[in-house]
C-alpha positions in Angstrom: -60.2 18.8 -14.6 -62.8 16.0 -14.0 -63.7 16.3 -10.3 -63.3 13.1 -7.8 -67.1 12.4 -7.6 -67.3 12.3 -11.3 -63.8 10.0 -11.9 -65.7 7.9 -9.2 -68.6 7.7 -11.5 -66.7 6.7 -14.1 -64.7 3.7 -12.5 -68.1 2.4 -11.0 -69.5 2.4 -14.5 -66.1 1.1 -16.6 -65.9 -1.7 -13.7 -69.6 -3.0 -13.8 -69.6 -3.1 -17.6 -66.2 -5.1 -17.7 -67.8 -7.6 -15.6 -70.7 -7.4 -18.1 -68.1 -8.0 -20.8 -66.6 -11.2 -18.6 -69.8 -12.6 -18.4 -70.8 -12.4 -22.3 -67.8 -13.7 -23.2 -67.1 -10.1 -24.9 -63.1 -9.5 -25.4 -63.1 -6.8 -26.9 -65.5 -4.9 -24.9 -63.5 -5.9 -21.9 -59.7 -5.1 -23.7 -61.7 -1.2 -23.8 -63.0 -1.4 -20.1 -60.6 -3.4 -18.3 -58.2 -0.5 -18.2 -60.6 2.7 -17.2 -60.8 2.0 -13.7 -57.3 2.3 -13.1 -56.7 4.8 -15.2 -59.4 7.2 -13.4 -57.3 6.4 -10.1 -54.3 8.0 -11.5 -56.5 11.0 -12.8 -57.4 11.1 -9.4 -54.5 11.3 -7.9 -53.0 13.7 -10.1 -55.5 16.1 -7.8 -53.7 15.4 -4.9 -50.4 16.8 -3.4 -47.5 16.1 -5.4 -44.8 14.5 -2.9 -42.1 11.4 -4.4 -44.6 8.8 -2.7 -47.5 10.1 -4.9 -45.3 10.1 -8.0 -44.0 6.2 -6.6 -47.5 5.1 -6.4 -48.9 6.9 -9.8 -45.6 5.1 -12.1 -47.5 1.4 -10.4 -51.0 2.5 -11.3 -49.3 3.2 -14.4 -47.7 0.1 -14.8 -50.8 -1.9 -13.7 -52.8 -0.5 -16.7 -49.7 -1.2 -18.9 -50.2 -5.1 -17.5 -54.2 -4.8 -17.7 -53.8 -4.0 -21.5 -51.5 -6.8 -21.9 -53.4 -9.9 -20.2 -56.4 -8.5 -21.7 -55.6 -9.0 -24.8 -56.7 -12.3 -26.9 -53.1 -13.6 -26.9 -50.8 -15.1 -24.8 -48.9 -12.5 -23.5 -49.0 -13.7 -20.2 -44.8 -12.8 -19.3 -45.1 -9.5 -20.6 -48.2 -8.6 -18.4 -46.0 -10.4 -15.6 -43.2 -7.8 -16.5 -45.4 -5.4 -16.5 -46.9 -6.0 -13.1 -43.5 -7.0 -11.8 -42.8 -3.3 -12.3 -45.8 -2.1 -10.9 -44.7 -3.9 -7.6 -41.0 -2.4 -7.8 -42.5 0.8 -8.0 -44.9 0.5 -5.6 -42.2 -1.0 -2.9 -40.3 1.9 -3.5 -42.8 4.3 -2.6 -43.4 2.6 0.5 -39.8 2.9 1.2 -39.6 6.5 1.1 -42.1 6.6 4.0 -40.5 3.9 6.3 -37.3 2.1 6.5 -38.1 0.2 10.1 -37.3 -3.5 9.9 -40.6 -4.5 10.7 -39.2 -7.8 11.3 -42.9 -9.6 11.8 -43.9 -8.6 8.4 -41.0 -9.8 6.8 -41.8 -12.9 8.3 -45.1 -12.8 6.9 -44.5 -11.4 3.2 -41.3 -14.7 3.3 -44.2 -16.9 4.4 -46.8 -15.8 1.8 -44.3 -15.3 -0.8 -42.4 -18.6 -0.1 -45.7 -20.9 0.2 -47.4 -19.1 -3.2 -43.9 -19.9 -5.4 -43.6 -23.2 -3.8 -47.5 -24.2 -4.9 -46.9 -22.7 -8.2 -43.4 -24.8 -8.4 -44.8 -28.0 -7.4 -47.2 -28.0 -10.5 -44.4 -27.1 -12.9 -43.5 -23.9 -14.5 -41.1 -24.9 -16.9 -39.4 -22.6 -18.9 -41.8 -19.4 -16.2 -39.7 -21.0 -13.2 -37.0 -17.9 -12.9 -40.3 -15.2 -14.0 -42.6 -16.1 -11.9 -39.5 -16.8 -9.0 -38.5 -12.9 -9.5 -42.0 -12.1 -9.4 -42.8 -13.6 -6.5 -39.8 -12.2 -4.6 -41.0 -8.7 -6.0 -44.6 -9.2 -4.6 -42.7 -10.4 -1.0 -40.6 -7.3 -0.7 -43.7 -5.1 -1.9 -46.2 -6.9 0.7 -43.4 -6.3 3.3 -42.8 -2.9 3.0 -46.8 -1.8 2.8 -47.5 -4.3 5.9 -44.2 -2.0 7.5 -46.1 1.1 6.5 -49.4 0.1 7.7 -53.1 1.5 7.4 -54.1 1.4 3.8 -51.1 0.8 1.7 -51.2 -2.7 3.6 -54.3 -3.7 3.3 -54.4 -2.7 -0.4 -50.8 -4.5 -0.9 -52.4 -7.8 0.7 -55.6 -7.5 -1.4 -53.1 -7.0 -4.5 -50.9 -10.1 -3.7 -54.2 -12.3 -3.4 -55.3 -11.1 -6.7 -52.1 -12.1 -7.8 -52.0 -15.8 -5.9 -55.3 -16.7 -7.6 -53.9 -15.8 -11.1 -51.5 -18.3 -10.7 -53.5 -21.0 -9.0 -55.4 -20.4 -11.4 -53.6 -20.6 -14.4 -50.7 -23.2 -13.2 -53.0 -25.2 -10.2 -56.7 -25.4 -10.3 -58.7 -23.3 -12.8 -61.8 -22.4 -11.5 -65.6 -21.0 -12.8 -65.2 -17.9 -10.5 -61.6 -17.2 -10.5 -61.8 -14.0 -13.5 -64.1 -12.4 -11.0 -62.7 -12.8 -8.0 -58.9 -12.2 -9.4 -59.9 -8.4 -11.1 -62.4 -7.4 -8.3 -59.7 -8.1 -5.3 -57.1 -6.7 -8.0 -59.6 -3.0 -7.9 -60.1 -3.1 -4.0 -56.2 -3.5 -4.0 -55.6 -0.7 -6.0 -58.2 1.3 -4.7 -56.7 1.4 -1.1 -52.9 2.3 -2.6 -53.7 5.0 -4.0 -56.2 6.1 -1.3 -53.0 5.9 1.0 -51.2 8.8 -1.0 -53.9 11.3 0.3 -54.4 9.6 3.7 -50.1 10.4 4.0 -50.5 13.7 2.5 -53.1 14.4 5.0 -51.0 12.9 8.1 -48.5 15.3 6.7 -49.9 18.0 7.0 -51.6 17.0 10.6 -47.8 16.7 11.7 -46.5 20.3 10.0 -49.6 22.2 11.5 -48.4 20.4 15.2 -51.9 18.4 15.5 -52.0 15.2 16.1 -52.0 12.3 13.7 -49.1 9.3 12.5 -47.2 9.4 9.4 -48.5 5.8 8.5 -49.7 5.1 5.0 
């Protein structure tokens, strides 16, 4: 089994040449690499403690390369990556929901904000016949941003990173497009995924820390 220093390696290197494959125009080259990153974070994870949370988060990575593969290829197949990544949220928000059901009322005032504000922008520039998909989405990515904010500590701040990936894709494609907008959209979409799945070991951990009677939280 690959060890974490060498799937670490391997990410680095699939990310840098991707970015390599943005900047030469190279689709192909990028339709190979756009997915390894991802993918070594679920070999990763497979390392760690199996709990439902891990097995939550691991079906979204999952899901997220499923949606990578799609937008990645040279055709427009924008609404099935959207599907795809619509299911990576669902899964996602229900892995946070096995580790915290508290209202959290502030953060759903904050995920209604962000959500509300990023569909109305997207609305306002006309969707036409993506209206109700990217409206489902966009409740999907509230609920999801609510929940990790709930959970706190690194599922949050990977779930915000995730959701502004996500907000310039579609100011992007529907508002403004703009010369550094493929760069910034996959490289906040890595840090985003990056600090989900580092919050399954960081929950193991606190689990652990609680069952031995030292001290620690069960946050994410």
């Amino acid at each position: 089994m690959p060890r974490p220093g060498h799937l670490l390696t391997l990410a680095v290197a699939a990310a840098a040449f991707y970015l390599y494959a943005l900047a030469s125009d190279n689709a192909l080259l990028g339709l190979l690499l756009k997915p390894i990153p991802v993918l070594a974070l679920i070999a990763w994870l497979s390392t760690s403690r199996n709990t439902p949370y891990r097995r939550w988060i691991m079906l979204g990575l999952a899901f997220s390369v499923l949606g990578d593969i799609l937008l990645a290829i040279p055709k427009d197949l924008f609404v099935f990556g959207l599907a795809a990544f619509l299911c990576a949220h669902l899964a996602y928000l229900r892995g946070y929901c096995r580790l915290t059901r508290r209202p959290a009322y502030p953060a759903l005032a904050f995920a209604v904000l962000v959500g509300g504000a990023l569909f109305g922008l997207l609305a306002s520039h006309g969707l036409g016949p993506l209206l109700i998909p990217v409206a489902l989405y966009a409740l999907a990515i509230g609920a999801m941003l609510w929940r990790a904010l709930a959970c706190g500590g690194l599922a949050a701040l990977g779930a915000c990173a995730f959701v502004f990936s996500d907000s310039l894709i579609g100011i992007d494609r529907f508002v403004s497009p703009f010369a550094a907008a493929e760069y910034l959209i996959i490289l906040a979409y890595w840090l985003g995924q990056w600090l989900i799945a580092a919050s399954v070991t960081r929950s193991s951990n606190d689990k652990v820390l609680i069952q031995s009677g030292a001290p620690g939280s069960a946050n994410c």
